[in-house]
N, C-alpha and C positions, 0 to 999 in steps of 0.2 A: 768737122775734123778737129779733135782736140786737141791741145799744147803737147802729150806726150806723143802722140803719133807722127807729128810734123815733126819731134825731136830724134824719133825712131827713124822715120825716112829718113833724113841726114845723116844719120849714122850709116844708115845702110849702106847709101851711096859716097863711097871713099874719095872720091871726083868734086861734089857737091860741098863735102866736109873742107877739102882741101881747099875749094876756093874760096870760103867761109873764112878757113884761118887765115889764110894770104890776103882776104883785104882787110880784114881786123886786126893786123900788126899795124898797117901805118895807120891804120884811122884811130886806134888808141897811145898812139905815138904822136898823133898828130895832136888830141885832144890834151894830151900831157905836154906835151912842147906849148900848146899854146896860154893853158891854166899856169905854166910856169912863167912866159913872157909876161903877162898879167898881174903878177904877183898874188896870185889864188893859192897857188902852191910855192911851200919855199916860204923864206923868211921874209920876216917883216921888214920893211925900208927902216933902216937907219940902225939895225941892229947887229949887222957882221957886211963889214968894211968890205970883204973881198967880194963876197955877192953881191954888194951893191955896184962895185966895178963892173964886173961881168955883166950885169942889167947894161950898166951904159954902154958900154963893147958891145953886149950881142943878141938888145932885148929889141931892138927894132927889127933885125932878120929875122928872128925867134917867132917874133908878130906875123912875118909873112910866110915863113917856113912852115909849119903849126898849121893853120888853113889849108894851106897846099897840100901839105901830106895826107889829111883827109879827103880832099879832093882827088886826092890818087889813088886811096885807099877805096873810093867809092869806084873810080874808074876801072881799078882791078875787078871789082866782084860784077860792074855791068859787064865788062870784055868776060869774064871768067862764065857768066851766065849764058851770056850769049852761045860762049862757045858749047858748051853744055850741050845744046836744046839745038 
């Protein structure tokens, strides 16, 4: 089975697709929340005052926020599978 067939299948099934996009919102929300806790994304330390506030306020929830959300994002698409099938 080749990469556009298994892309076709997905299409096909509008069920499939759907639970696709519903758990790829948090899990790419997640990976961006967490690249930004990190300082991966976003500015450099030391270079705009107010982001650096914001780090100290809300970059430790951010750290555990970020994980989670992928982890529910994965959670969605095992529940969404399951139900499927």
């Amino acid at each position: 089975m080749n990469t556009q067939s298994v892309f076709e299948s997905i299409l096909r099934n509008p069920d499939l697709f759907a639970v696709i996009v519903e758990a790829a919102i948090p899990i790419v929300a997640g990976v961006y929340l967490t690249l930004v806790s990190y300082r991966v994304v976003g500015k450099e330390p030391g270079t705009d005052f107010r982001w650096d506030v914001w780090h100290q306020q809300y970059g430790a929830i951010v750290k555990v926020l970020g994980p989670l959300m992928v982890l529910f994002g994965i959670f969605l698409a095992i529940v969404g599978l399951l139900r499927l099938s």
